[in-house]
C-alpha positions as protocol buffer text, in pm:
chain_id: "A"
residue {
  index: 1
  type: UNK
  ca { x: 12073 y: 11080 z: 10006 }
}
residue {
  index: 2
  type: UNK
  ca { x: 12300 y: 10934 z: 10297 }
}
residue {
  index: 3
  type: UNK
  ca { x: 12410 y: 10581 z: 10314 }
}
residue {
  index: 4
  type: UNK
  ca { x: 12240 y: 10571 z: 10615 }
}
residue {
  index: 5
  type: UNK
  ca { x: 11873 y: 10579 z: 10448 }
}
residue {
  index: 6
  type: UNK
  ca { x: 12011 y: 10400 z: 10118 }
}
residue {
  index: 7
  type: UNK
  ca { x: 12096 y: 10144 z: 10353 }
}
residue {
  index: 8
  type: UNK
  ca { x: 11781 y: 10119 z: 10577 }
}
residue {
  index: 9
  type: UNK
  ca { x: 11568 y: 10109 z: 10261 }
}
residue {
  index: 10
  type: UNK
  ca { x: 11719 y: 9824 z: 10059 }
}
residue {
  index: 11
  type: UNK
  ca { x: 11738 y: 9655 z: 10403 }
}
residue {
  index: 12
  type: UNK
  ca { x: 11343 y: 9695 z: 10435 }
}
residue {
  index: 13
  type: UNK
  ca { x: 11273 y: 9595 z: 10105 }
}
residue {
  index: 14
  type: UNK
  ca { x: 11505 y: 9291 z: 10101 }
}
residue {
  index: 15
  type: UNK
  ca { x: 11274 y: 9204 z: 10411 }
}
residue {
  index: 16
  type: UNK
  ca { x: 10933 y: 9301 z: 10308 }
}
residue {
  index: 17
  type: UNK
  ca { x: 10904 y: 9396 z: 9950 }
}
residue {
  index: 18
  type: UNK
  ca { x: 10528 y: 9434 z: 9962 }
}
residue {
  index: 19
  type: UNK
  ca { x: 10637 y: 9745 z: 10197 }
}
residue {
  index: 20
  type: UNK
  ca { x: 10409 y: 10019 z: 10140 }
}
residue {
  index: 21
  type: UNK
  ca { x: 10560 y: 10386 z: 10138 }
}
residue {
  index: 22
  type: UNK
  ca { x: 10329 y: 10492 z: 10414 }
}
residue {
  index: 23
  type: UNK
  ca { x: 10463 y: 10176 z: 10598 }
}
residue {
  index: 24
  type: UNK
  ca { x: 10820 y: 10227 z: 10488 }
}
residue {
  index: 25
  type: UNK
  ca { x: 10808 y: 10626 z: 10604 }
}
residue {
  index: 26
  type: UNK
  ca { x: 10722 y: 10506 z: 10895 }
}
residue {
  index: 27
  type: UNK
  ca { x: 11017 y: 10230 z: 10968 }
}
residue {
  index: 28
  type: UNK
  ca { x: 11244 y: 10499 z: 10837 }
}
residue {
  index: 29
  type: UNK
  ca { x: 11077 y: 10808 z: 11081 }
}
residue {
  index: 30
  type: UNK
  ca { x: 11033 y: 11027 z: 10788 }
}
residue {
  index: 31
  type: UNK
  ca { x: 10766 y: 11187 z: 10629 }
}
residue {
  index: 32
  type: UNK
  ca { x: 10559 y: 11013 z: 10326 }
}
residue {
  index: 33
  type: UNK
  ca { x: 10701 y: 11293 z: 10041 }
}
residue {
  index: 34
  type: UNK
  ca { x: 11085 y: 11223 z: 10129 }
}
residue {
  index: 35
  type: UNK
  ca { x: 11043 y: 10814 z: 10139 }
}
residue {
  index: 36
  type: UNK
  ca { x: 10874 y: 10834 z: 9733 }
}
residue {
  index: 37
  type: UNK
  ca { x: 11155 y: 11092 z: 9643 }
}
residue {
  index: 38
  type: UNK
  ca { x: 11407 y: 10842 z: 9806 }
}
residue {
  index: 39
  type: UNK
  ca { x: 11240 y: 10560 z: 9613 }
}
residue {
  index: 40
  type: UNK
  ca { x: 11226 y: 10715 z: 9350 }
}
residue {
  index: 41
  type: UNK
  ca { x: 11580 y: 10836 z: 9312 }
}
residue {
  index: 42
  type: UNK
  ca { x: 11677 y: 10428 z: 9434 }
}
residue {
  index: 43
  type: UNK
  ca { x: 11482 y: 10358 z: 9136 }
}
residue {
  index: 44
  type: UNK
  ca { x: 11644 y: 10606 z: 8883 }
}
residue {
  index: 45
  type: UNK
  ca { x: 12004 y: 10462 z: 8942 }
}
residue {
  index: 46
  type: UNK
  ca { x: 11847 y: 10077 z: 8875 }
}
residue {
  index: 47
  type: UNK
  ca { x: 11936 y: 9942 z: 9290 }
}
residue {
  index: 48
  type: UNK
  ca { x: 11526 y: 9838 z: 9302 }
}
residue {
  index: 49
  type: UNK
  ca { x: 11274 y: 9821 z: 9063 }
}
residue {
  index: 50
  type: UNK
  ca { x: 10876 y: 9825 z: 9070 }
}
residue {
  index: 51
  type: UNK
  ca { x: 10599 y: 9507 z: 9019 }
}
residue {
  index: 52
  type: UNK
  ca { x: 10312 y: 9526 z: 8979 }
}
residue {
  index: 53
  type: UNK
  ca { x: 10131 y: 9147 z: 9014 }
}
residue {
  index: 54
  type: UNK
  ca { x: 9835 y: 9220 z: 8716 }
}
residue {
  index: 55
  type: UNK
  ca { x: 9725 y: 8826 z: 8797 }
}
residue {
  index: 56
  type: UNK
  ca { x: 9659 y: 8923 z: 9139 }
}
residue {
  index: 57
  type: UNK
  ca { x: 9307 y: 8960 z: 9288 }
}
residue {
  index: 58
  type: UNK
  ca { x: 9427 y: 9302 z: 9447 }
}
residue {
  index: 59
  type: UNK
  ca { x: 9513 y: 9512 z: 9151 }
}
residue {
  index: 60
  type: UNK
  ca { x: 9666 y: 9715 z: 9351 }
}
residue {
  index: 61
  type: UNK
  ca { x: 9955 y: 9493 z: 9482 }
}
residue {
  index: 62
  type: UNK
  ca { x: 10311 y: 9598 z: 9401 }
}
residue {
  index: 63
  type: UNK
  ca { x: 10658 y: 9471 z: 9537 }
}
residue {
  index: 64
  type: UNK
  ca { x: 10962 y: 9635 z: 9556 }
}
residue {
  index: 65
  type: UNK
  ca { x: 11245 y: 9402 z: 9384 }
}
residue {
  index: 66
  type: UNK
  ca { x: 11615 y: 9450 z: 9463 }
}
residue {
  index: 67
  type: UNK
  ca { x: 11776 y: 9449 z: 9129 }
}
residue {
  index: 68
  type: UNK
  ca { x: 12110 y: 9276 z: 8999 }
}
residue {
  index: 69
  type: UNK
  ca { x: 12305 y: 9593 z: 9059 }
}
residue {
  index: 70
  type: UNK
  ca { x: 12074 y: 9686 z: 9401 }
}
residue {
  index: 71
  type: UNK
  ca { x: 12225 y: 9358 z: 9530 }
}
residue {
  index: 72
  type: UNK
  ca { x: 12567 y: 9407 z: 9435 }
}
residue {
  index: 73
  type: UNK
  ca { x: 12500 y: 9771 z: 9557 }
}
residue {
  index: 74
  type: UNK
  ca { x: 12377 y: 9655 z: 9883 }
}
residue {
  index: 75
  type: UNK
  ca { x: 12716 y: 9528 z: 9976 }
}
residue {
  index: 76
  type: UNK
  ca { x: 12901 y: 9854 z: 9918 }
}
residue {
  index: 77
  type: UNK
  ca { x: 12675 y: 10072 z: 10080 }
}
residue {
  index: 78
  type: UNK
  ca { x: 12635 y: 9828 z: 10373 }
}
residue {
  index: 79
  type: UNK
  ca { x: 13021 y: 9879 z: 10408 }
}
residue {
  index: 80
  type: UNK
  ca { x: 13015 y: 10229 z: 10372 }
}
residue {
  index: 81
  type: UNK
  ca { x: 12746 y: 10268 z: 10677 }
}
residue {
  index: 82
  type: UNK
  ca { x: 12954 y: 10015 z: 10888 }
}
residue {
  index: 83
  type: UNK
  ca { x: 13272 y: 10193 z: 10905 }
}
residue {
  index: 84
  type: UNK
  ca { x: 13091 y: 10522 z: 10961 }
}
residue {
  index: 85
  type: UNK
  ca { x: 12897 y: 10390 z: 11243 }
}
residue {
  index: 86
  type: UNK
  ca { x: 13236 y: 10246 z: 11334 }
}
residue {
  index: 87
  type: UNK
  ca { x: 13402 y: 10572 z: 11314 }
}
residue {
  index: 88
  type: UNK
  ca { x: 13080 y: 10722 z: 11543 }
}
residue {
  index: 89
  type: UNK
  ca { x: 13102 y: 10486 z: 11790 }
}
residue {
  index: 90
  type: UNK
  ca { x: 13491 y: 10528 z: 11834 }
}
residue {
  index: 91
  type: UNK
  ca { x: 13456 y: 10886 z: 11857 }
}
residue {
  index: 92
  type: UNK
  ca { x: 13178 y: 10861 z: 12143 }
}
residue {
  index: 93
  type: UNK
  ca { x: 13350 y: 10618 z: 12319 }
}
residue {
  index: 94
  type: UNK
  ca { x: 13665 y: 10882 z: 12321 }
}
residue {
  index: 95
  type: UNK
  ca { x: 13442 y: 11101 z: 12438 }
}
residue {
  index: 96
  type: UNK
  ca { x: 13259 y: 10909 z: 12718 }
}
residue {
  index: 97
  type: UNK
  ca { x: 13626 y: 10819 z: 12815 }
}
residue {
  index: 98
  type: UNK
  ca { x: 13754 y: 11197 z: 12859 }
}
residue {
  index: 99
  type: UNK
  ca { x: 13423 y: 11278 z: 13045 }
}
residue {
  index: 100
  type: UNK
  ca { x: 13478 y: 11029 z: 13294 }
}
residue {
  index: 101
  type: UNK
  ca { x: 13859 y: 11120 z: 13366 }
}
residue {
  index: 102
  type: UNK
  ca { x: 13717 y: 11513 z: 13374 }
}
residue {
  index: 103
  type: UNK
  ca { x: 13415 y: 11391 z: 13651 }
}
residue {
  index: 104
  type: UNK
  ca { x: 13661 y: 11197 z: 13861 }
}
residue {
  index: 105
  type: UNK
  ca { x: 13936 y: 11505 z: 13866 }
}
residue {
  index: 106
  type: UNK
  ca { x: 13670 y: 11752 z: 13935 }
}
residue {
  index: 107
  type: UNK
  ca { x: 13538 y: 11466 z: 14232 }
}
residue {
  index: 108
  type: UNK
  ca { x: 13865 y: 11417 z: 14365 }
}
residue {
  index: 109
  type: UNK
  ca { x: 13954 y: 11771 z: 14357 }
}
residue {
  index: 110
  type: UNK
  ca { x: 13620 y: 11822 z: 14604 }
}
């Protein structure tokens, strides 16, 4: 899994974490299968874990909780994702650069 969705996930837990899946497929623009196996495999390394509220009128009501090591893990991968968005964005703006010089040699050489 990229840092990308690690990233996007423990960010939409840490802001919701009544999130459904069906809800958090959605924010992510995925399909419902690959947001429970992504879940599920933040779950398996201990980053977020499940509650369920029992006391709660709607025994259905669970919560997403970022764990200990989910908020210490948070951090890293936030970095991660930063510098390669960083890296991205330099590289475009290269590009966008050498496009321009190319369209105002071939407009000047009209």
């Amino acid at each position: 899994m990229s840092d990308e969705i690690h990233y996007k996930i423990i960010k939409l837990i840490e802001e919701n974490p009544n999130i459904s899946q069906r809800e958090l497929a959605k924010s992510l623009g995925v399909s419902l299968g690959k947001a429970n196996y992504c879940l599920k495999a933040i779950m398996e390394v201990g980053l977020i874990k499940l509650k369920n509220f029992r006391n709660n009128e709607n025994k259905l009501s669970y919560a997403y909780i970022l764990t200990p090591k989910g908020i210490e893990q948070k951090a890293a991968i936030t970095t991660r994702f930063l510098k390669s968005k960083q890296k991205e964005y330099d590289e475009l703006k290269k590009e966008i650069e050498t496009l321009k010089k190319d369209l105002a040699a071939e407009e000047s050489s009209r």
